[in-house]
C-alpha positions as a printed Julia matrix, in Angstrom:
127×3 Matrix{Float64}:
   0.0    0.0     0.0
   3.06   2.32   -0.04
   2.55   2.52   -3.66
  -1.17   3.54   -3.48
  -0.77   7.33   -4.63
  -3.03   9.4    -7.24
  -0.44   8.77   -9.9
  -1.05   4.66   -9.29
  -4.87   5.38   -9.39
  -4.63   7.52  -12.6
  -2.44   4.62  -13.93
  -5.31   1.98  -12.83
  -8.07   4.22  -14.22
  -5.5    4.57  -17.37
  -5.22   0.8   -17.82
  -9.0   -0.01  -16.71
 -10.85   2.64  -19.34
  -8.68   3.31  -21.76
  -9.37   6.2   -24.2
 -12.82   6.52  -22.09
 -10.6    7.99  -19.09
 -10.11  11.38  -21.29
 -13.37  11.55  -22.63
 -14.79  11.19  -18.72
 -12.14  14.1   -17.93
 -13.1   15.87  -20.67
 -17.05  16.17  -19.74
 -16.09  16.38  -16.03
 -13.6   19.56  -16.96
 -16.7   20.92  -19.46
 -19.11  20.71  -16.42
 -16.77  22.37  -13.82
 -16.4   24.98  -16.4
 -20.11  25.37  -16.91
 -21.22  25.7   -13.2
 -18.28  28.21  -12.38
 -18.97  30.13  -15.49
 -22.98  30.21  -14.63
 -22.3   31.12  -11.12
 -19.9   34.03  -12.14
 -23.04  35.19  -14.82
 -25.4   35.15  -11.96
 -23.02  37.23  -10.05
 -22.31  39.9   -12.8
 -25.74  40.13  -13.21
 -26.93  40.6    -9.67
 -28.95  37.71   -9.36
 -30.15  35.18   -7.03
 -28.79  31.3    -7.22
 -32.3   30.2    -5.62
 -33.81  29.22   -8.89
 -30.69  27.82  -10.71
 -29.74  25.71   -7.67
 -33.86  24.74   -7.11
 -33.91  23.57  -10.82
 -30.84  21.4   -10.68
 -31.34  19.7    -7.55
 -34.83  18.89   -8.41
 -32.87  17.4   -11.9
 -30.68  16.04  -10.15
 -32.9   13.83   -7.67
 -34.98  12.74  -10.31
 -31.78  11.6   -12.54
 -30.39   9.62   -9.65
 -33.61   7.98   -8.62
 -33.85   7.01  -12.68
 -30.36   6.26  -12.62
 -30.59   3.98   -8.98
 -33.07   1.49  -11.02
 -30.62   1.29  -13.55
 -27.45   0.54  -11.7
 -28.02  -3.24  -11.24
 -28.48  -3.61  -14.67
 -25.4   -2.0   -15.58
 -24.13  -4.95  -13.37
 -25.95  -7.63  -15.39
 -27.84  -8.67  -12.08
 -31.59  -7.96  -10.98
 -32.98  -5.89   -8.05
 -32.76  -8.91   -6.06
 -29.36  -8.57   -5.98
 -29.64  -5.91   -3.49
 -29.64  -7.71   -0.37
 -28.42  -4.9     2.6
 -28.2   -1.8     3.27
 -24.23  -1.54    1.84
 -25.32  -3.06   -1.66
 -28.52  -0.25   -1.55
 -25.62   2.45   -0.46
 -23.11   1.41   -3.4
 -25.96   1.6    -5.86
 -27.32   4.92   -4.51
 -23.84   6.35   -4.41
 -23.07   4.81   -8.24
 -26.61   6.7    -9.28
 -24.93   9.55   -8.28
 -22.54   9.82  -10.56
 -24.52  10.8   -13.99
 -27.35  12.64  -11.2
 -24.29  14.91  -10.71
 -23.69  15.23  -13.9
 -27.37  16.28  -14.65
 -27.32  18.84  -11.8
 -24.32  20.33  -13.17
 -25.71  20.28  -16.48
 -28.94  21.95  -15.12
 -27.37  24.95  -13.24
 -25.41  25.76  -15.99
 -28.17  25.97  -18.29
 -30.24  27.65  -15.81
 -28.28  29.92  -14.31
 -27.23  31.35  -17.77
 -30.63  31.98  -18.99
 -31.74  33.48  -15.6
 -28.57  35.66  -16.35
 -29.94  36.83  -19.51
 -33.11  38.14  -18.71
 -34.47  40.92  -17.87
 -35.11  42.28  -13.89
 -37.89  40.68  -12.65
 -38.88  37.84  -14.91
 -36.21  35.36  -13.43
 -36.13  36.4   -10.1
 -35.27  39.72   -7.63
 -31.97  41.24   -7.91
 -30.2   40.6    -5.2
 -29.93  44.5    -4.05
């Protein structure tokens, strides 16, 4: 375990997805991008996160609940499969993964349309 550093997990990922590790890096830079870049428009523009942030998590449950009925599958195994509470935990935190990716996906589109409009049809400025 000496050896167990982020360069030996990149190397594992490396070996384990191949040319799918940089696509996955790729989205997951794209996203970062989008949700600082919406935030930032939100905050030029004076305007609150409440509906970005209410749209995406609501996107985001509803992703990962789709997503949690999907994970055994992904497995090749049936909901019977999921015998305790650790296998419901690992497929709950698993769904989480693209749910995350929705929410980002969400906010960013949200928050730069509520950034485009005018005062007072997305929300109160946040004077």
């Amino acid at each position: 375990m000496d050896n167990f550093n982020p360069f030996t997990m990149f190397a594992i990922l490396q070996e384990s997805l191949g040319l799918w590790l940089w696509g996955l890096l790729l989205i997951a830079l794209v996203l970062i991008i989008g949700v600082v870049s919406g935030a930032m428009k939100l905050r030029f523009a004076r305007r609150s996160l409440k509906r970005p942030v209410l749209a995406a998590v609501l996107a985001g449950s509803v992703a990962t609940a789709i997503f949690f009925m999907l994970v055994p599958s992904w497995t090749m195994a049936t909901h019977g499969a999921l015998n305790g509470p650790v296998d419901y935990l690992a497929a709950i935190l698993i769904a989480c993964i693209p749910g995350g990716g929705i929410t980002a996906m969400v906010f960013s589109m949200a928050s730069w349309r509520c950034a485009r409009r005018t005062t007072g049809v997305c929300d109160k400025s946040m004077a």
